[in-house]
Structures are given as structure tokens and as C-alpha cells.
N, C-alpha and C positions, 0 to 999 in steps of 0.2 A: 497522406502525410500532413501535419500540424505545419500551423503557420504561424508559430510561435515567435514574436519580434524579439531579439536578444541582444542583451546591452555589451559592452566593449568585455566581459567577463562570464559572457554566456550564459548568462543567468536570464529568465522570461522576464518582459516589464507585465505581463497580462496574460489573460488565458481567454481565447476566443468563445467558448462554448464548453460547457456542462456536459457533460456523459452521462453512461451509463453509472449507476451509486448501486454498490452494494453491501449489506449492513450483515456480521455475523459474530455471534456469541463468539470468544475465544478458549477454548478445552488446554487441556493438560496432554493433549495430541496433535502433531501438526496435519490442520486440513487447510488443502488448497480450497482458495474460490474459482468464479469462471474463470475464462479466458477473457485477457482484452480485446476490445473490437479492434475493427484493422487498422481506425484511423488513430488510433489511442498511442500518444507517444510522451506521456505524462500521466500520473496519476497522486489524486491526494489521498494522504491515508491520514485518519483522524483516530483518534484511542482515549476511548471512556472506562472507569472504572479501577481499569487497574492495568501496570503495564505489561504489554506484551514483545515477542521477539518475532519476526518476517523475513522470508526467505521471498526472491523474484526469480523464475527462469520457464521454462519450459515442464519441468517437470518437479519443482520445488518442494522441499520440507525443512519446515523451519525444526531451528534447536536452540535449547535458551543458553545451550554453551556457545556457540558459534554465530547465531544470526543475530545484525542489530536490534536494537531495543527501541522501542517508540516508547515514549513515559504518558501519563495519567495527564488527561488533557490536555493533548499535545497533538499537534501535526507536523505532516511532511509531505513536500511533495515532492516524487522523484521519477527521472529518465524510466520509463520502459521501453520496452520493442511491441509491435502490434502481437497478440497471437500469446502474450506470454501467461503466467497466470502467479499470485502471490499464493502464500502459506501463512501463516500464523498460527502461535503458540503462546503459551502463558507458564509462570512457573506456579510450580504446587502451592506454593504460599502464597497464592494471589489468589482469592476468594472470585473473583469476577471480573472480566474483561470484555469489552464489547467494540471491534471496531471497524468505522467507517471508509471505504475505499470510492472514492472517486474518479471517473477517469474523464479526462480531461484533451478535449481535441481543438 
């Protein structure tokens, strides 16, 4: 479990430690990456290139009609469960996408 300090609005002031990074090209098809590890109950996601759309759950596929969007040079960091895994996808008309997921314990 993270030991995440949280201010009166439940928001992190800091992130104790760096995870596992995993770096992958974004296709015109949703593929998940790994699993998070157990202790993993945050994750950052960073997006170069071009924007893409991410799905989080157990067994996830993103779709650029339905899953949110991360934009072109842009982060986010958000809520996971240990064990879960992300998806991503990009739209036709996006030439290249490449993005960074961090997890964060």
C-alpha cells in the first residue's frame, strides 16, 4: 500500500518513490501494457508526439470514441489498483504517438 501524504482535498503533496516506467509506441489499435506491481496505487502517464486516448482496468481496451484523451506534451497522474493494466490508442489522423507510464509507490 502507498504512503501517499494527502492534503484536506485528497490530492498527493509528493510521491515517495519511482516505479516501474514503461515506454510504448501508440498504433491505431488498443494494446495493453503490463500489469502494475502490487505496491502501485498511482501512475504517471506522459504523451509525446501526438495525442492519444487510455483505457485502465483489469482487462482494458481503449477507444478514441469513449476513453479520455491525454494531449501532446502533457501528463497525468492518476488513482490505480495494484494488479491492473492501461491500454492506449491513437486516432488515424495522428501520425505518431509515444507514451510514457510511470508507476509510482
Amino acid at each position: 500500500m502507498s504512503t501517499f501524504q494527502l492534503d484536506p482535498n485528497q490530492v498527493a503533496y509528493g510521491v515517495p518513490a519511482i516505479g516501474t516506467t514503461q515506454v510504448a509506441t501508440v498504433t491505431t489499435s488498443s494494446v495493453q501494457m503490463t500489469a502494475f506491481g502490487a505496491n502501485t496505487t498511482m501512475i504517471r502517464i506522459a504523451c509525446a508526439q501526438g495525442h492519444c486516448h487510455f483505457a485502465i482496468g483489469t482487462n482494458p481496451t481503449a477507444a478514441t470514441t469513449t476513453s479520455p484523451l491525454i494531449g501532446i506534451n502533457q501528463s497525468e497522474i492518476i488513482k490505480v489498483s495494484p494488479g491492473q493494466k492501461i491500454a492506449f490508442i491513437k486516432d488515424a489522423t495522428i501520425t505518431a504517438s509515444t507514451v510514457t507510464v510511470t508507476e509510482l509507490v
